[in-house]
C-alpha positions in Angstrom: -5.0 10.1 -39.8 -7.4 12.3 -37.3 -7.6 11.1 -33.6 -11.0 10.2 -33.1 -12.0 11.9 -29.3 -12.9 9.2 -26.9 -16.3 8.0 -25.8 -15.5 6.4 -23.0 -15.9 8.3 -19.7 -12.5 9.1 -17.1 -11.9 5.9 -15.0 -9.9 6.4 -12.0 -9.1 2.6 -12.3 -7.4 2.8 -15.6 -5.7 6.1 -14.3 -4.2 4.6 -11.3 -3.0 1.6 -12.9 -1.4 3.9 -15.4 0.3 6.3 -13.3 1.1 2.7 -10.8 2.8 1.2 -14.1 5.5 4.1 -14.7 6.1 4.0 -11.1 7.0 0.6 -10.7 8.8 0.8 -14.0 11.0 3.9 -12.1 11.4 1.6 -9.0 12.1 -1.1 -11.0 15.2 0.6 -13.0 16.6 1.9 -9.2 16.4 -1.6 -7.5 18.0 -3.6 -10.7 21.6 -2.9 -10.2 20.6 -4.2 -6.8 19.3 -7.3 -8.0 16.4 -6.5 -7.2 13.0 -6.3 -9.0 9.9 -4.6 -6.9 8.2 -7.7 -5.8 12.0 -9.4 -4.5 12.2 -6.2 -2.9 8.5 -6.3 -1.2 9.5 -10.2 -0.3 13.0 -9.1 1.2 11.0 -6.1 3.2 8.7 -8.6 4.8 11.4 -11.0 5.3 13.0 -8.4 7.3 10.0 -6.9 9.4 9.3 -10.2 10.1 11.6 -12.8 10.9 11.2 -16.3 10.6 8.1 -15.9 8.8 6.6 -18.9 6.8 6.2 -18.9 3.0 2.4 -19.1 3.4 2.5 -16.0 5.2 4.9 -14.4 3.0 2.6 -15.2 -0.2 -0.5 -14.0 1.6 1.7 -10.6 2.7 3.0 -10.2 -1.1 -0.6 -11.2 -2.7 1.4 -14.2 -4.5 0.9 -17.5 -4.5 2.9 -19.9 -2.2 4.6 -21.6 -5.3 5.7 -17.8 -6.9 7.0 -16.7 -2.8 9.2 -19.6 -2.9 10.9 -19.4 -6.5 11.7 -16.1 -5.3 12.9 -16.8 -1.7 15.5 -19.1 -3.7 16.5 -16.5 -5.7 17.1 -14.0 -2.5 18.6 -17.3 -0.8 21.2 -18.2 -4.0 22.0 -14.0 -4.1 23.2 -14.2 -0.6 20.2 -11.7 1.0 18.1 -14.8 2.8 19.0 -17.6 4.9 16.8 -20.4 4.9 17.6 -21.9 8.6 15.2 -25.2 7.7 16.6 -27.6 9.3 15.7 -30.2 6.9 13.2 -31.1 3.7 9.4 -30.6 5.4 10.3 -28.4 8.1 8.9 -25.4 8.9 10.6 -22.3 6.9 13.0 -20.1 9.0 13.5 -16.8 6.4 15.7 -14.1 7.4 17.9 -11.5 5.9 21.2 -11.8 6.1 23.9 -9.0 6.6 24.4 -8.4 2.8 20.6 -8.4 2.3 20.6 -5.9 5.1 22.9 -3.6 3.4 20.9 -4.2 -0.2 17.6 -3.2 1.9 19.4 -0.1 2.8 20.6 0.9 -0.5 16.7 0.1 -1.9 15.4 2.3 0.8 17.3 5.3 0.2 16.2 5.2 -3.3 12.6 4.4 -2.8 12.8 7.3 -0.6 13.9 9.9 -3.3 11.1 8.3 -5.8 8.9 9.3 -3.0 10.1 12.5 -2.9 10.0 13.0 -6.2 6.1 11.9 -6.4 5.1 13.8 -3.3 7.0 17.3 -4.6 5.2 16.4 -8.6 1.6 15.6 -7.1 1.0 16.0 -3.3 -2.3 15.3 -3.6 -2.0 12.2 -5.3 0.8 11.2 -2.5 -1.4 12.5 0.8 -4.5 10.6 -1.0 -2.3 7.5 -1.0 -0.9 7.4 2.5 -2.4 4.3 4.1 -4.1 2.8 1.0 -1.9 -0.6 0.5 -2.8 -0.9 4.4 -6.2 -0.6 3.7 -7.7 -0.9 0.2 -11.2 -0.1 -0.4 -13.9 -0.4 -2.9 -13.4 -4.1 -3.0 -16.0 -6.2 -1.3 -13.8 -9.3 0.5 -16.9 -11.1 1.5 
């Protein structure tokens, strides 16, 4: 059958969630014999930079609801990489990583970092255009 040429015009959009896709899926096959998957890993990491940090703010951090930061926390928590210090039911959370999720943060770190090589040496203009993005997004009107 011939391949019809497309109408539709380039959308940056659809190329960035494309090109965001196979990265994650990259990320994704490093972290698992960590057990890890990228948003554990992005929960773990603000676990870490922050200590003691609620699950409210954790969700709002991740972009996650409240209900989807906790399943996970109890994942990280039964896995041995959070402690929960709550005191009891009710209480105010108390998340932090403990010495094993420490060492797993380490081991995800390393390998982020040679992904990141890997993108920056394969496209550095795609990696100097991203540098500060996930800090600030734009395009999107928040009002």
């Amino acid at each position: 059958m011939k391949r019809v040429p497309s109408e539709r015009p380039f959308s940056p959009v659809i190329s960035l969630l494309t090109v965001a896709s196979v990265w994650d899926a990259h990320l994704g096959a490093q972290l698992k014999d960590l057990g890890l998957t990228t948003r554990k890993y992005g929960l773990l990491a603000h676990i870490r930079s922050t200590p003691g940090i609620s699950f409210s703010e954790l969700a709002r951090r991740s972009q996650v609801t409240v209900q989807s930061a906790h399943t996970a926390v109890q994942s990280l928590v039964a896995d041995g990489l959070v402690a929960d210090a709550t005191a009891h039911a009710g209480a105010a959370s108390d998340l932090r990583v403990t010495d094993r999720g420490g060492d797993v943060l380490r081991a995800a770190e390393q390998r982020l970092a040679a992904l990141d090589a890997g993108l920056a040496s394969g496209a550095p203009e795609l990696a100097a255009a991203l540098k500060g993005l996930h800090e600030e997004p734009f395009g999107l009107d928040h009002g």
